[in-house]
C-alpha positions in Angstrom: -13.1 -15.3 24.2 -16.7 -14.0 23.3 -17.4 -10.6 23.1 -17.4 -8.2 26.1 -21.0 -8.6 26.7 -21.6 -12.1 26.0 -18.7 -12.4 28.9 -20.5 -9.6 31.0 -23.9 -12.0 30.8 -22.1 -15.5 31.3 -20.9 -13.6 34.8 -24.0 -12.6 35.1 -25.7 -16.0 35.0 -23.1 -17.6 37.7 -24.3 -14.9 39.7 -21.2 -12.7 39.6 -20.6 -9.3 39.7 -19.6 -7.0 37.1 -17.8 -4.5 38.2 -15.8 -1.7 35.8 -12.4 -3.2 36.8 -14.2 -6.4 35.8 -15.8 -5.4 32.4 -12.1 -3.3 32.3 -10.6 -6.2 32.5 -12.9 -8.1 29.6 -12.2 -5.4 27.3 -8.5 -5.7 27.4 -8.5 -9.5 27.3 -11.0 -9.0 24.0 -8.8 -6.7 22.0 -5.2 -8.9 23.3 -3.8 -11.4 21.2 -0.2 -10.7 23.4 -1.1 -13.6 26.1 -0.5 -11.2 28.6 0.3 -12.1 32.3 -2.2 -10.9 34.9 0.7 -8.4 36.0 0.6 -7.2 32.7 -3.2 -7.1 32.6 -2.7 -5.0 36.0 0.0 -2.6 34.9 -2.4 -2.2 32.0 -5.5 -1.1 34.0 -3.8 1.1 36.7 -3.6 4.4 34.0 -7.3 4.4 34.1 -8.4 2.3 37.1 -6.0 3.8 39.6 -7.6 1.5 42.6 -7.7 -1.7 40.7 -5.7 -4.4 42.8 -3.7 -7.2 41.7 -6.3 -9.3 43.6 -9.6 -8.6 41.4 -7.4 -9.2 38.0 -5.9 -12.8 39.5 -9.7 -13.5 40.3 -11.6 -12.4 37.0 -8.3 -14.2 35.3 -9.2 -17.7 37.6 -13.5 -17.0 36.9 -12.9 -16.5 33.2 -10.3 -19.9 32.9 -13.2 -21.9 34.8 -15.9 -20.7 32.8 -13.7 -21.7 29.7 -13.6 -18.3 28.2 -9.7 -17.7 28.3 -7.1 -21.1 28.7 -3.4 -20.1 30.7 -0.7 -20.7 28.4 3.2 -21.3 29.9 5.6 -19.6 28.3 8.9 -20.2 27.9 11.4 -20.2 30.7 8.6 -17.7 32.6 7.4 -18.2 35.8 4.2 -16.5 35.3 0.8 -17.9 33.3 0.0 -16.2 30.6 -4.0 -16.3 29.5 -4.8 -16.6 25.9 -8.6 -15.4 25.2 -8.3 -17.4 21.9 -10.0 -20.6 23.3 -10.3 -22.6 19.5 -7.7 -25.0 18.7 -4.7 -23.4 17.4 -0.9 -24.1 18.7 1.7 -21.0 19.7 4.9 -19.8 18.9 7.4 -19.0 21.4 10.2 -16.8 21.1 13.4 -18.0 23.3 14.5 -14.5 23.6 12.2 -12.1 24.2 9.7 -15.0 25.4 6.5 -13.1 22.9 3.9 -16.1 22.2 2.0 -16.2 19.1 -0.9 -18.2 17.8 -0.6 -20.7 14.9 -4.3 -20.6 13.6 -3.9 -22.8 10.8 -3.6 -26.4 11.0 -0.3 -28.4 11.0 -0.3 -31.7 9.2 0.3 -34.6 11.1 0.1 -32.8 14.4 -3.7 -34.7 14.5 -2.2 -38.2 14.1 0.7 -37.3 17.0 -1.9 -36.6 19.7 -0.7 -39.5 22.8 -3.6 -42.0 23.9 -2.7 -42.6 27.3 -4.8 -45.7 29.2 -7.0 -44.3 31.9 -6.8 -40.6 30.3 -9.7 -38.7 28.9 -7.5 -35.8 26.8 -10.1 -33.2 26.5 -7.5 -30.7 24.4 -4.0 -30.2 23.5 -1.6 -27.6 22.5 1.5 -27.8 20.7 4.0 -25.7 21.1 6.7 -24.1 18.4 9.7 -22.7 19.8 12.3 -20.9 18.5 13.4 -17.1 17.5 11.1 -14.6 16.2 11.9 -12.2 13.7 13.3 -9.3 15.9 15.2 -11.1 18.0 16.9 -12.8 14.8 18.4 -9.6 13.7 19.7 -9.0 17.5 21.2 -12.2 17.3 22.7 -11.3 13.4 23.9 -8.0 15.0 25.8 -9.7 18.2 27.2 -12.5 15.9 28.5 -9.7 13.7 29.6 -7.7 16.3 31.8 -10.9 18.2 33.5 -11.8 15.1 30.0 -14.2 13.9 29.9 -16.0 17.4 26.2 -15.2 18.8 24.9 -16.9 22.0 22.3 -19.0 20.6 20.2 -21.3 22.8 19.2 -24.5 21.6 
């Protein structure tokens, strides 16, 4: 994502208002690398923006995905999109526990040559997606495996 007021002036041009919950909104997306949900974004803004509704974040959310300044990013085993404000190429990591994505900015090799041509499709980007346990929730899993006798649920 641009900066906050490179985003406040693309609204602009579209002839969109910018509203505080709007620029509010900019601002937390900016400073994010979490990929936070728009409920998250929400819970976020209500401390400071008590009359912020779920309603202008799910709309700023859909205007900034269409003017291509954030791209939604499924996590793993979530119902709800997550919005990633970093819109260069770059793949995520996904933890299968505690479901925290994170970006992979450097290049992985061969990942290039893998990308699918499909007849009749134009594929305009791609993201690959790592999944596995992140460091955290690797030491929960030590301690639990510990604690049973060394048998930890693990998913696959």
């Amino acid at each position: 994502m641009h900066s906050v007021e490179a985003v406040v002036e693309s609204f602009r041009q579209r002839g969109l208002r910018v509203t505080p919950q709007r620029r509010a909104i900019f601002e937390l997306l900016v400073s994010d690398a979490s990929h936070p949900t728009a409920e998250e974004l929400y819970q976020r803004l209500l401390p400071r923006m008590p009359d912020v509704s779920r309603m202008t974040v799910y709309n700023t959310l859909h205007e900034l995905v269409s003017m291509g300044e954030i791209v939604e990013v499924e996590g793993e085993g979530e119902v709800a999109i997550r919005y990633d404000p970093n819109t260069g190429r770059h793949n995520h990591l996904v933890c299968l526990r505690c479901h925290t994505i994170m970006d992979i900015d450097h290049d992985v090799p061969g990942l290039d040559a893998a990308r699918p041509v499909v007849p009749g499709y134009q594929i305009v980007r791609h993201q690959v997606t790592f999944y596995g346990y992140c460091p955290n929730c690797q030491q929960v899993e030590g301690a639990g495996a510990a604690e049973s006798g060394g048998r930890a649920a693990t998913k696959g």
